[in-house]
C-alpha positions, 0 to 999 in steps of 0.5 A: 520444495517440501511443505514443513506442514501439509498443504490438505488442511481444510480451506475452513480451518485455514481462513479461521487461523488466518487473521492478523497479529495485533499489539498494543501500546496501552497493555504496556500503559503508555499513552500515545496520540493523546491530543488527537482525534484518531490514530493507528500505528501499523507495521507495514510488511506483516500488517500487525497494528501496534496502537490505535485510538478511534481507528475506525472512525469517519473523520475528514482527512483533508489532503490525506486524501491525497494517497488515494490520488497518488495510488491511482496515478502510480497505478497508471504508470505501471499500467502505462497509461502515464509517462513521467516526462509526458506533458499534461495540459491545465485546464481552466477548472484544475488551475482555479483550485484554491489551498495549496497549489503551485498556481498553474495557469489555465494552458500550462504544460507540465510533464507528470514527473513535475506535477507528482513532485507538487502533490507529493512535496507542496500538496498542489491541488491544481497539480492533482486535479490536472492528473485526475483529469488526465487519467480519467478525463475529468475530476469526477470520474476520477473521484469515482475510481478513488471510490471503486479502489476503497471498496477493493481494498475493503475499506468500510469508513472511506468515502471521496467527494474530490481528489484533493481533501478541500472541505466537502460534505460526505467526504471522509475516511478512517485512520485505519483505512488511511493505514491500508491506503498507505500499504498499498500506495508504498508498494509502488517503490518509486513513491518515497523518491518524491514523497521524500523530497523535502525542498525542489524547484518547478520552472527552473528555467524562467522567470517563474521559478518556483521553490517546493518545500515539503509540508512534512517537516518531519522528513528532514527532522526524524531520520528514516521517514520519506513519506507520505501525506500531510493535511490541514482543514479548520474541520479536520485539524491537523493530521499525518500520514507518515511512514518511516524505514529503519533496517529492514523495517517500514512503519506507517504512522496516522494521526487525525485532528490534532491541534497543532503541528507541532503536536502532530509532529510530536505525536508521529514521533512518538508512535514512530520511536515506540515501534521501532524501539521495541519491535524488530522484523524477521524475515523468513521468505522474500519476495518471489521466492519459490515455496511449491510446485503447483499443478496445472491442468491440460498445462503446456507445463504440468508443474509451475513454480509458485512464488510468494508474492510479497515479503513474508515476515513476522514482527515481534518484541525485541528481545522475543524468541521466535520457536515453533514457527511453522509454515502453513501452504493452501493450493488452489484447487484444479488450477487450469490453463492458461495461467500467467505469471503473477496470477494468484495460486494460492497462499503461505503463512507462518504459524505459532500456536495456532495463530498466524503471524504473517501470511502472503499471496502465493503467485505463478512464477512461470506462464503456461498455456493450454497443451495442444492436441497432440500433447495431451494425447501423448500424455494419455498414452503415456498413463496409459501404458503406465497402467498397462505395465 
């Protein structure tokens, strides 16, 4: 496909365009999370954050933690490390768990698909620490992969001392980094399926039966929201992690220390109604859709396709006409064999005015390995005839 702006801008000028769009809620002089301590309203395709109050600072998050957990338990089924209808034995230390629990007993075995029903639904600590210690054999080496994730995605005001969000010293995080934890957790598709549960049963077929409500009441109340994390500490009050999907659009909502449930609940409304009431989504590329064709050095293939590797879109006010929006492509330099499929190449933007609305990760849609001998011969050949004639 061809460029609609040249791919030879330097990498320079093109990291000093490419930050993200904000808005904000007070320019219009309305007033959001007022009864909290800390908030951020963020769209979550393009990023744009909407509103935002103390959105960096350290504050316990209580069982908002819990989208850090559930991150890296959908990182393991994708990786194949977990099976949903694999069972998981409780240990002694997972069933002692106080808070919200679904009170397994040392022994007991649930399969994973159950046990991420009870975090995502009733916030089960003794359901949490059971997948933590699967997943990394116990609890504190899974508190230090949750600690290795928050410094991958950048987040700078986070930091894990469990896998559960129960009161401990130095154990906090941000509304802003909660945001990104959430971007990154509803990238695995299949979350919202249990997050956005609100009642469901464990141990159906006994005499143990037991009822599952979920803690987010705003999911059978606020159409469109299935997700993600509610918390409650006397420390850090009431908070909310929320993420709603209208159209084409999904929003992430978060609320730390507000006093009440119910103003919790009245604050993520808010937020949620502002942004879908005066912002809509376009988008201009889909996921996987080819953009260029790049060239691989000493490739089986000299060419490969390179493909967006998330939606590209640009969030703007309704009403708001979106001309003069140009798309701006970086190709690595010298790409080599082997490259696999998915391997980032580069990266595509939209543009206006010199500021970028939206950008996305350019990935290799096609594997290609190392040419043999005898082609890269060929090839030589063939140049130099070429040069010859």
């Amino acid at each position: 496909m061809k460029k609609l702006i040249s791919v030879c801008l330097s990498s320079i000028f093109f990291l000093a365009v490419f930050r993200p769009l904000t808005g904000a809620a007070e320019e219009q002089g309305l007033k959001l999370a007022e009864q909290s301590r800390a908030a951020l309203l963020m769209e979550r395709d393009t990023g744009t954050i909407l509103f935002e109050k103390n959105s960096h600072e350290a504050l316990p998050p209580a069982s908002m933690t819990k989208v850090m957990s559930l991150l890296l338990i959908m990182e393991a089924l994708d990786e194949g490390k977990l099976k949903l209808n694999e069972k998981v034995r409780t240990s002694e230390y997972a069933a002692s768990m106080g808070g919200s629990q679904i009170f397994l007993e040392a022994g007991e075995e649930m399969t994973v698909d159950e046990l991420i029903r009870a975090i995502a639904v009733a916030s089960a600590n003794d359901a949490t620490v059971a997948l933590a210690e699967r997943i990394a054999g116990s609890e504190e080496n899974f508190v230090r992969m949750m600690n290795e994730k928050a410094k991958e995605l950048g987040l700078k005001n986070t930091r894990f001392q469990n896998s559960t969000g129960l009161p401990a010293e130095n154990h906090y995080a941000s509304a802003y980094d909660m945001a990104v934890m959430a971007k990154e957790l509803l990238k695995h598709e299949n979350i919202t399926k249990y997050t956005g549960i609100y009642e469901s049963y464990l141990r159906e077929n006994t005499d143990k039966k037991f009822w599952l409500v979920n803690t987010n009441r705003l999911i059978r109340f606020y159409p469109g929201v299935d997700g993600l994390k509610t918390g409650y500490t006397s420390e850090a009050k009431y908070c909310l992690t929320a993420t709603a999907k209208k159209g084409n659009m999904r929003v992430i909502a978060v609320i730390f220390g507000a006093p009440t449930t119910k103003e919790r609940n009245k604050q993520i409304t808010q937020m949620l109604d502002y942004a879908f009431y005066q912002y809509e989504k376009k988008t201009f590329l889909a996921k996987n859709a080819p953009v260029d064709q790049v060239t691989v050095e000493r490739g089986e293939r000299r060419k490969i396709p390179a493909v967006t590797a998330g939606e590209l879109s640009v969030l703007h006010k309704k009403g708001e006409k979106l001309e003069g929006v140009s798309r701006v492509v970086k190709i690595k330099d010298r790409l080599k064999a082997p490259i696999k499929k998915g391997d980032p190449v580069g990266e595509v933007a939209l543009v206006k005015d010199g500021r970028v609305l939206s950008k996305s990760p350019l990935i290799a849609g096609e594997n290609t390995g190392k040419a043999s001998f005898w082609t890269t011969f060929q090839r030589m050949m063939g140049q130099f005839t070429k040069l010859q004639n």
